[in-house]
Structures are given as C-alpha cells and as structure tokens.
N, C-alpha and C positions, 0 to 999 in steps of 0.2 A: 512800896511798903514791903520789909521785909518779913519772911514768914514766920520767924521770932517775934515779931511786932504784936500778931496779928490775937494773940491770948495773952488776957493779964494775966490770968492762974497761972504760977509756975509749975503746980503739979498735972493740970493738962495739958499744956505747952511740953511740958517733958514726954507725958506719953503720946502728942502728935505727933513731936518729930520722929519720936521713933518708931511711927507707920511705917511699913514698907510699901515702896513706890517704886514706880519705872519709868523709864524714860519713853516719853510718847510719842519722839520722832521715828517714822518709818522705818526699820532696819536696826534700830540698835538697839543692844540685850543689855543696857547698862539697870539694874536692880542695884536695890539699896535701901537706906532708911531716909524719909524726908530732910532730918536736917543735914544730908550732903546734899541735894537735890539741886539747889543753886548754884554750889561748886561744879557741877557735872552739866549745865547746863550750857557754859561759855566753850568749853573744849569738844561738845559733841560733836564728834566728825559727823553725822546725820540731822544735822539742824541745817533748817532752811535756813540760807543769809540771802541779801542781796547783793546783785555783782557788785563791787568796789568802784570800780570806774563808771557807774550811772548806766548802764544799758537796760535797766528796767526788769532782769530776769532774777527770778528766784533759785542758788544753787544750791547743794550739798556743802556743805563746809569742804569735806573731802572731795570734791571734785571744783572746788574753787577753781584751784592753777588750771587744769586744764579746760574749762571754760574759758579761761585769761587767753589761753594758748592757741586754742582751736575754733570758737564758736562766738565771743563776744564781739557783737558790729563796732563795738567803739575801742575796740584795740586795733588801729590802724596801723599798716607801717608804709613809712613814706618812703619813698624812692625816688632818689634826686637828680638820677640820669634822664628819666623817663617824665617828672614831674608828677607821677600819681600816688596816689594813699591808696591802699587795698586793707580790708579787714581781711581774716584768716580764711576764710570760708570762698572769698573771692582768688582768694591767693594758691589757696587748692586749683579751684577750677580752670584760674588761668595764670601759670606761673609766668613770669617774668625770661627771659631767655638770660642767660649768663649768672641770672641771682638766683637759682637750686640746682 
C-alpha cells in the first residue's frame, strides 16, 4: 500500500506527506518531506539489499560491487588448467601460479 493510499481526507493526507522524515538506514543524512520518502528509498546507497547471487548476506547498496569482488562464497572462478573453482577469499590466500 502506498502512503498516498493510506488517508482518505485529502486535507490530512496533504499535511502528512509534508512531515518531515529521514532516512533510517545507518549512515545516511538523506532529510525530507514524507511524500519523497518512497522515491529516496530504492537509490539509498545505505539500504541493506541481499547479495544478488543467493549467498545469504546482507550488503550495503554501496558496497554491493565489492562484496561481488572480494567476499561473496558464490562468486567463483573457475580455472580450466587446474580444473578448480575458488571464491575470492580462497583466491587471496592461495593464488594460482601464472593466473596473478
């Protein structure tokens, strides 16, 4: 339900939206009046998403990519000389000889 929806009076519905609110996610100073609040909630770079690729963690919008890059178990990469898959984290600790 939309937060337009949520009052039938049009003259309380108009002075709701324009409470001033903030955004609850950790770290971010985004202020405003409620009826942007929906618009400002999809692009929060500090809104918790889950990974994309199913690994179960909770990220930062803005730190998506490099959890993709550095930390997620199900972003493997395969290596067809050697026959193995390594996540990032494995591939740190033991690189491959001739592939870094």
């Amino acid at each position: 339900m939309r937060i337009q929806q949520l009052f039938s009076d049009a003259a309380i519905n108009k002075e709701i939206l324009e409470l001033n609110v903030y955004c609850a996610n950790q770290g971010c100073s985004w202020r405003s009046i409620l009826k942007d609040f929906e618009e400002h909630q999809e692009p929060c770079e500090y809104a918790l998403i889950p990974c994309n690729i199913g690994c179960g963690h909770m990220v930062l919008r803005k730190a998506l990519a490099c959890h993709l890059e550095k930390a997620c178990p199900n972003n493997m990469s395969v290596f067809l000389a050697c026959c193995r898959s390594m996540g990032p984290s494995e591939l740190q600790k033991n690189p491959l000889p001739g592939f870094l």
